[in-house]
DSSP file (Angstrom, degrees, kcal/mol; ACC not computed):
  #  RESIDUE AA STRUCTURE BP1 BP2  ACC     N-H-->O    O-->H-N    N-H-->O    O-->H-N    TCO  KAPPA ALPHA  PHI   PSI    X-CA   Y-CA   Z-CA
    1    1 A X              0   0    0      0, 0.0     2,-0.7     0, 0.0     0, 0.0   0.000 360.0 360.0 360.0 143.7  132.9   79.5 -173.4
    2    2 A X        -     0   0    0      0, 0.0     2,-0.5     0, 0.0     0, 0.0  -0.916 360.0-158.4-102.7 114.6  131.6   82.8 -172.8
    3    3 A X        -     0   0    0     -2,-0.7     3,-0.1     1,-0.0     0, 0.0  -0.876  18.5-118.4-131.9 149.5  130.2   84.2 -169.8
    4    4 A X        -     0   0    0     -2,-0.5     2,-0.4     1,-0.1    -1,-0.0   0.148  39.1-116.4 -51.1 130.7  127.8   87.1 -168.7
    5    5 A X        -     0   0    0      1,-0.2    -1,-0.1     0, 0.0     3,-0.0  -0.674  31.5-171.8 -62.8 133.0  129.4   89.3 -166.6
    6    6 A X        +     0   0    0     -2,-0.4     2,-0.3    -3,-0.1    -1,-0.2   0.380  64.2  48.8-137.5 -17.8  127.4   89.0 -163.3
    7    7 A X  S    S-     0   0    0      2,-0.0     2,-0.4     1,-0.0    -1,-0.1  -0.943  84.8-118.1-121.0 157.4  129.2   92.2 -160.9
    8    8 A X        -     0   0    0     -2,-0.3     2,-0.7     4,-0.0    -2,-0.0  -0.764  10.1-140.6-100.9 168.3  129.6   95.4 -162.2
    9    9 A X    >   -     0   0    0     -2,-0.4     3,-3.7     1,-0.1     2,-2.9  -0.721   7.3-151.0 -91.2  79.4  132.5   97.5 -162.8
   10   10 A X  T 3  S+     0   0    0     -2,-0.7     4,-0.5     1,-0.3    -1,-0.1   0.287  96.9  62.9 -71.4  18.8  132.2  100.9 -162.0
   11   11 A X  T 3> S+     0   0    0     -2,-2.9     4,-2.1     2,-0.1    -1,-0.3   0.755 108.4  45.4 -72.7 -50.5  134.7  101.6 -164.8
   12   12 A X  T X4 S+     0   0    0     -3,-3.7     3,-1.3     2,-0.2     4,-0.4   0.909 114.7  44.3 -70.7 -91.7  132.4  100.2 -167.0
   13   13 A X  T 34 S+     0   0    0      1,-0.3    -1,-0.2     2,-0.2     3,-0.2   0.608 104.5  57.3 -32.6 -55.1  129.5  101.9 -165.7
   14   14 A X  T 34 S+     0   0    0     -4,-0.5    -1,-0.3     1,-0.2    -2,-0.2   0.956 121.8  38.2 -53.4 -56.4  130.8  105.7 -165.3
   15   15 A X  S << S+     0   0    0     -4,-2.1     2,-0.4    -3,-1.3    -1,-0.2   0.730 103.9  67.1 -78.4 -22.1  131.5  105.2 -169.1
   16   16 A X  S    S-     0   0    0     -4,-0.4    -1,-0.1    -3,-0.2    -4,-0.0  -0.787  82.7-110.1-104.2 119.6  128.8  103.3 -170.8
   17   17 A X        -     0   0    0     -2,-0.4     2,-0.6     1,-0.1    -1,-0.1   0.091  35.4-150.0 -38.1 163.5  125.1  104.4 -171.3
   18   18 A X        +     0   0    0      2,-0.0     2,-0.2     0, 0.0    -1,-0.1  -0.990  21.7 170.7-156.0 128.1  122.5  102.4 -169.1
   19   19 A X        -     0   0    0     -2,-0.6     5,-0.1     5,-0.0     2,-0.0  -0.930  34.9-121.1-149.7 136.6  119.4  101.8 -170.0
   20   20 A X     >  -     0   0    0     -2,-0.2     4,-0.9     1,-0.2    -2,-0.0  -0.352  20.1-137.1 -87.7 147.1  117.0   99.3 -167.9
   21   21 A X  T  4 S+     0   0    0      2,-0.2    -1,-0.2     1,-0.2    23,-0.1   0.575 101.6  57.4 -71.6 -13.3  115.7   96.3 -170.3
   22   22 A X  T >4>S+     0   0    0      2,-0.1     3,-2.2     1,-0.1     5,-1.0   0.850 107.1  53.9 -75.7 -49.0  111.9   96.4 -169.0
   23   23 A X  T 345S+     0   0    0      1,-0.3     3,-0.3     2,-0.2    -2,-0.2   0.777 107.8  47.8 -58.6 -27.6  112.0  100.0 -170.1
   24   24 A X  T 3<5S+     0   0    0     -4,-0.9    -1,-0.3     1,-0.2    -2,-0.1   0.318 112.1  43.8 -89.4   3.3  113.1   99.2 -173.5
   25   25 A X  T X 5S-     0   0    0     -3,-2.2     3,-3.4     6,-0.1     5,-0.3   0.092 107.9-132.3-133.4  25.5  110.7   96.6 -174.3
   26   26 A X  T 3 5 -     0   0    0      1,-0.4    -3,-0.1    -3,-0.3     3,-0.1   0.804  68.9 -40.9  39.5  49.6  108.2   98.9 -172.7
   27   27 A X  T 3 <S+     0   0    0     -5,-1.0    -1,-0.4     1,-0.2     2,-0.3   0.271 119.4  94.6  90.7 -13.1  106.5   96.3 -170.5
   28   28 A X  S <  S-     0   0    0     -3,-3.4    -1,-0.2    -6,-0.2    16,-0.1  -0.745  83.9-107.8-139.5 145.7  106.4   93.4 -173.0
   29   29 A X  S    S+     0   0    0     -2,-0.3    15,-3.9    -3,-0.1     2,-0.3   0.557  95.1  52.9 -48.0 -26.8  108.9   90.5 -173.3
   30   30 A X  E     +A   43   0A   0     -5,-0.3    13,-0.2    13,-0.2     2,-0.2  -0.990  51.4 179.6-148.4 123.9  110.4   91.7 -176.6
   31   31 A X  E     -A   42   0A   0     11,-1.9    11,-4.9    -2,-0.3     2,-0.4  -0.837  22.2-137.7-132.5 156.3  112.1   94.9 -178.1
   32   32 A X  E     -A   41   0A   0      9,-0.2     2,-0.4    -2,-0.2     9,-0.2  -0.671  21.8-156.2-103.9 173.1  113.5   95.3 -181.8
   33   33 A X  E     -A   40   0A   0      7,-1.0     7,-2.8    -2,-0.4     2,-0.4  -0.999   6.4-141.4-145.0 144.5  116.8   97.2 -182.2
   34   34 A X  E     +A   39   0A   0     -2,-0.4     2,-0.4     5,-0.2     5,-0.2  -0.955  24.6 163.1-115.8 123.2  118.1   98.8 -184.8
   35   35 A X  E >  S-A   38   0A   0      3,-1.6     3,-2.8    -2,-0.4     4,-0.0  -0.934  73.4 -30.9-153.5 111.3  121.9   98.9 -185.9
   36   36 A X  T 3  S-     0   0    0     -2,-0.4     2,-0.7     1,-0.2     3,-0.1   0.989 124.7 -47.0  42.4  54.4  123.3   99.9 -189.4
   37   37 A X  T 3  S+     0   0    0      1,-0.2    -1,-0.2     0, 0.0     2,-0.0   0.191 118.1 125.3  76.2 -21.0  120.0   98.7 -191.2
   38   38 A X  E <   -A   35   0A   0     -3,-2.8    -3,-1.6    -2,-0.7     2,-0.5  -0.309  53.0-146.5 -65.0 136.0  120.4   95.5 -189.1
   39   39 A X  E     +A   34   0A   0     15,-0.3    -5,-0.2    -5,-0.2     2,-0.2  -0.958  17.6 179.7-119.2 137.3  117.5   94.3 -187.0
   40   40 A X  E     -A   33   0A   0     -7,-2.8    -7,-1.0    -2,-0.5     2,-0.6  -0.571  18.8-139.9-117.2 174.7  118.3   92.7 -183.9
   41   41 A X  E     -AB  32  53A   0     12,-0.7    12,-0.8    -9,-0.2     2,-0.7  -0.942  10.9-166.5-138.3 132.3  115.6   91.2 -181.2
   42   42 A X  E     +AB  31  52A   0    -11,-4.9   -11,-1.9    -2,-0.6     2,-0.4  -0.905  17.9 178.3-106.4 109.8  116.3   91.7 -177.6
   43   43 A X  E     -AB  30  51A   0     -2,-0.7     8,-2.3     8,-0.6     2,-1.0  -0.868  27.7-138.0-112.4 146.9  113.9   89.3 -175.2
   44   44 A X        -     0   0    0    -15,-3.9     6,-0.2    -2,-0.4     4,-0.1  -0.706  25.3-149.1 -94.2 100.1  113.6   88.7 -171.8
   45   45 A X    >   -     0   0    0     -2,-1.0     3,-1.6     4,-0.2    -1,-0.0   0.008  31.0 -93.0 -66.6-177.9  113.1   85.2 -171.1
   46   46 A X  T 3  S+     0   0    0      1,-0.2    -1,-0.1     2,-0.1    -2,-0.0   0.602 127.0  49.6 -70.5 -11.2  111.1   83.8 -168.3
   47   47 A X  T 3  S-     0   0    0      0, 0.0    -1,-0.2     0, 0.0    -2,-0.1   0.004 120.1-111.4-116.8  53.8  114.0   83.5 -166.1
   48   48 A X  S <  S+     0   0    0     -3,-1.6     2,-0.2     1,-0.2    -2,-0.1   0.746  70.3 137.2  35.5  54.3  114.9   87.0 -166.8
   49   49 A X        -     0   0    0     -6,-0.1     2,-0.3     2,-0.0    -4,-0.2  -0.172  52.1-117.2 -81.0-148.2  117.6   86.5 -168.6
   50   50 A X        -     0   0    0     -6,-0.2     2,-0.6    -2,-0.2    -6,-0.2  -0.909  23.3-175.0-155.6 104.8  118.4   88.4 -171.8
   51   51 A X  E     -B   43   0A   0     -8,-2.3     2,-1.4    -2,-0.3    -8,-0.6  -0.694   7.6-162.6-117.1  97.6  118.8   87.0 -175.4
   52   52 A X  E     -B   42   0A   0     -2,-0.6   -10,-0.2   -10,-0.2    -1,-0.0  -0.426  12.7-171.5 -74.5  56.7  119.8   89.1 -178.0
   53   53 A X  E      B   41   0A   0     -2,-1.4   -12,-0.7   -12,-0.8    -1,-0.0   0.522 360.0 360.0 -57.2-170.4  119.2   87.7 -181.8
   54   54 A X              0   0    0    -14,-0.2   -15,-0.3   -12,-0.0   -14,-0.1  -0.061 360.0 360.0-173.2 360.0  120.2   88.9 -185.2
């Protein structure tokens, strides 16, 4: 089983871009993402979690 990391690590942070998930899906539930020609869909459910699809 996998699970979301819930604290952060300010290892992790000092090195890794941060970018807030309302801001990227620009007010609306659902943003597309682009990776090596691949399109992904990132949405914010209704109990703000985050599901990331392929």
């Amino acid at each position: 089983m996998i699970r979301a990391q819930t604290k952060s690590d300010p290892a992790l942070v000092a090195e890794a871009p941060c970018h807030d998930a309302r801001a990227l899906t620009n007010g609306a539930n659902t943003a597309l993402i682009v990776l090596d020609g691949q399109i992904y869909t990132l949405r914010i459910t209704r109990a703000g979690k985050l599901i990331l699809t392929k």
